[in-house]
Every structure is written in structure tokens, then in C-alpha cells.
C-alpha positions as CSV (number, residue, x, y, z in Angstrom):
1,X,10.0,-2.2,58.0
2,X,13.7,-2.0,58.6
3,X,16.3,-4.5,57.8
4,X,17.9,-7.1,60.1
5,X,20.7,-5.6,61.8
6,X,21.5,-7.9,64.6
7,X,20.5,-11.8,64.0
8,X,21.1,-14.1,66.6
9,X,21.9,-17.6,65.6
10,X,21.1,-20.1,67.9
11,X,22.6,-24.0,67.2
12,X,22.5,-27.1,68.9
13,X,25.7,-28.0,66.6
14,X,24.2,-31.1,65.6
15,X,23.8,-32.0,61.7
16,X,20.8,-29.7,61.0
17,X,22.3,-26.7,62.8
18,X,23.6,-26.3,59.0
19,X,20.7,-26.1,57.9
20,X,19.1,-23.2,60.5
21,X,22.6,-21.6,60.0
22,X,21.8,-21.2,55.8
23,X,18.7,-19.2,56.5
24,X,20.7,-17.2,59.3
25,X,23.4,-16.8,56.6
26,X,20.7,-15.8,54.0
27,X,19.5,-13.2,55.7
28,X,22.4,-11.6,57.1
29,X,23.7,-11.1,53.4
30,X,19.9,-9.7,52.5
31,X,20.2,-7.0,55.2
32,X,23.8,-6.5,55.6
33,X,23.4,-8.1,58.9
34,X,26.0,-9.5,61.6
35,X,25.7,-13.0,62.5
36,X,26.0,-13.5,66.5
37,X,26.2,-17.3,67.5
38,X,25.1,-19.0,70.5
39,X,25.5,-22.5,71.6
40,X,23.9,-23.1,75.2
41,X,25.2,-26.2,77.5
42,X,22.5,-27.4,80.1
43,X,24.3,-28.5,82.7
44,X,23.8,-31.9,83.5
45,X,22.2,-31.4,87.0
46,X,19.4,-29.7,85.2
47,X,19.2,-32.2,82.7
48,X,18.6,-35.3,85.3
49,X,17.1,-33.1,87.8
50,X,20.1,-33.4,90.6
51,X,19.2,-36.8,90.8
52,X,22.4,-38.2,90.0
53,X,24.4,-38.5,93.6
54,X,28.2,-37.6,92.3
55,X,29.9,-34.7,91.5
56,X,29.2,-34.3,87.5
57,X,31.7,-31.4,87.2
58,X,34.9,-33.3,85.3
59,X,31.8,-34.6,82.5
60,X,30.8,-31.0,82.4
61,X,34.1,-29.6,81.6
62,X,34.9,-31.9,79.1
63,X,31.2,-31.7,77.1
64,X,32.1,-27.5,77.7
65,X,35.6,-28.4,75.9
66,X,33.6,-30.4,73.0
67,X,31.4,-27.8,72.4
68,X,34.1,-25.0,72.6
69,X,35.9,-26.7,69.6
70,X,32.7,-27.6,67.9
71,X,31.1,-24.0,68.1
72,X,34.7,-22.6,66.4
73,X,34.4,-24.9,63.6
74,X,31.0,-24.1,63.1
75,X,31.1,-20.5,63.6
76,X,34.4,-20.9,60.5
77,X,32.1,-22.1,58.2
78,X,30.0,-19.1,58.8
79,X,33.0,-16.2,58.8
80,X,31.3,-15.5,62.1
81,X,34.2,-14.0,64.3
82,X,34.8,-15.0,68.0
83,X,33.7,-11.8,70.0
84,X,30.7,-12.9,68.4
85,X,30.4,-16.4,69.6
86,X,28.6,-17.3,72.7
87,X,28.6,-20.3,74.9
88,X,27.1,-20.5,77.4
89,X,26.0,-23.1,80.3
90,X,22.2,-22.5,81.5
91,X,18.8,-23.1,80.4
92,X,18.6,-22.4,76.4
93,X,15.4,-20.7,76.6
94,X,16.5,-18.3,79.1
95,X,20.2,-17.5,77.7
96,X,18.9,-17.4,73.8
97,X,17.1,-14.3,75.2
98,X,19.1,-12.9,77.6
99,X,22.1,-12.7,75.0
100,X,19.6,-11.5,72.5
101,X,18.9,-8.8,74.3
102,X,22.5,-7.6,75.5
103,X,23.3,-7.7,71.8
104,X,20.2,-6.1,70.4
105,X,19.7,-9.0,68.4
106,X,16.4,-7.9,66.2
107,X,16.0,-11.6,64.8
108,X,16.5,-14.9,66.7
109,X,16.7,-17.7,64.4
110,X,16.2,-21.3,66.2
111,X,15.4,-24.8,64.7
112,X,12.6,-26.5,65.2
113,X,11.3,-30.2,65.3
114,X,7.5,-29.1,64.1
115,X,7.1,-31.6,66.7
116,X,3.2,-32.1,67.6
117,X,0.8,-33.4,70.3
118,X,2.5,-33.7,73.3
119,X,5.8,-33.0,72.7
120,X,4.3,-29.8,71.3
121,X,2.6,-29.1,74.7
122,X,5.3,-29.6,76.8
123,X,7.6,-27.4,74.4
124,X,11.0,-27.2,72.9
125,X,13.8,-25.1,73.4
126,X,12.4,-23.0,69.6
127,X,9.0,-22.7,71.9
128,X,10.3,-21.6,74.6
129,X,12.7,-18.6,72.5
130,X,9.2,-17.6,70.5
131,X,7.0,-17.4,73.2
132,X,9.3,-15.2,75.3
133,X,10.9,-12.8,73.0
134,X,11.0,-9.6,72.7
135,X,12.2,-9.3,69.3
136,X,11.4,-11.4,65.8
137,X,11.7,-15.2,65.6
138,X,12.2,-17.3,62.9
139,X,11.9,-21.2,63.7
140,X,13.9,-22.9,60.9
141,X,11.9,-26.4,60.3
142,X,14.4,-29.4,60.8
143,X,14.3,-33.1,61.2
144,X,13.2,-36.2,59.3
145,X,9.9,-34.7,57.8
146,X,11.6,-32.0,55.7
147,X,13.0,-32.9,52.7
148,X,16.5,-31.3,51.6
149,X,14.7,-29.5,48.6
């Protein structure tokens, strides 16, 4: 097997995105590989279903704005330059691979919640990326159940 060329970082630039973004890092200096970063927004009417009657589009911009800053932070800490940052407004699952693809990412690397039962059935954004891709996966195990060994 070849090396990594291409890996495609995806964060939800909460606390344990640091965490998915050390294996990311990792493995980019393994195989000589470029980090691309993407951070994707749902927008709100997704997220309540259109059910809230009033025009959501002021809260959008500024929760775009937020994560705009955030993502450069993030993406400093990384040395991860910002033709190579993405972000984007749309369903994570979808966007994770459609950006994987225009960048021929060859590794998408996602955390996941390990979450089980239920939760697990209904799936999670790292479900969603592993069971469409077209490319490798690896699903970075975060939350309270993993110790910071």
C-alpha cells in the first residue's frame, strides 16, 4: 500500500477536535501528507426541521462568523494553510465527502462518540462519512469513555 497523500480532517472545533486533529497530524508527518480541514455548519433550518416560523438568517451569519474565526485558530495550531480550509454550510455527511472527493482526499479522519444502541442505529455524522466513502476512514474515538493515555 501507498502512503497517505491527501487526508481530510474533519472537526466539530469543539475540545476533542484536538484530539482527532493529533492523529490527523500524525499521520500527515508519517506519509508526508497535506492536511485539508473541514468544518461543516448545518444550517439551523435543518437542524429544527423548518419548524421554527422566523427568518433564522442574522443567527446563521453570526454562528458562520464564529466558526470562521474558530476554524483559523484551529487550523494555526495545525500549520494547515487557508486554501486548505473548508467551511462549509450543509449536511456534514454529505459535504465531508463531497470535498473529499474534489480534493482527492485518500483518508478522512472524523471523531467518533463510539456511541451504542440507539444512538448507534440512528447514526452520527463519523457513520454517516464511513458508510459512504469512497476512500479510507479513520474514526478517532472521543468523549468521556476514553482516557487521555
Amino acid at each position: 500500500m501507498g502512503g497517505y497523500q491527501h487526508i481530510l480532517l474533519a472537526v466539530d472545533l469543539t475540545e476533542e477536535s484536538h484530539r482527532v486533529a493529533a492523529r490527523a497530524k500524525a499521520l500527515a508527518q508519517c506519509f508526508d501528507a497535506e492536511i485539508h480541514l473541514i468544518h461543516v455548519i448545518e444550517p439551523l433550518s435543518l437542524a429544527y426541521g423548518g419548524d421554527i416560523p422566523m427568518d433564522l438568517s442574522s443567527v446563521q451569519e453570526q454562528v458562520h462568523d464564529q466558526a470562521k474565526s474558530h476554524l483559523a485558530e484551529f487550523a494555526a495550531t495545525l500549520g494547515v494553510p487557508a486554501e486548505r480550509q473548508y467551511l462549509i454550510f450543509g449536511r456534514p455527511e454529505a459535504e465531508i465527502h463531497r470535498v473529499a472527493t474534489e480534493k482527492a482526499a485518500d483518508l478522512v479522519v472524523v471523531g467518533s462518540h463510539g456511541r451504542h444502541g440507539l444512538a448507534l442505529l440512528l447514526g452520527s455524522t463519523a457513520n454517516g462519512v464511513l458508510h459512504g466513502a469512497t476512500t479510507d476512514v479513520l474514526a478517532v474515538r472521543v468523549g468521556k469513555d476514553v482516557s487521555e493515555a
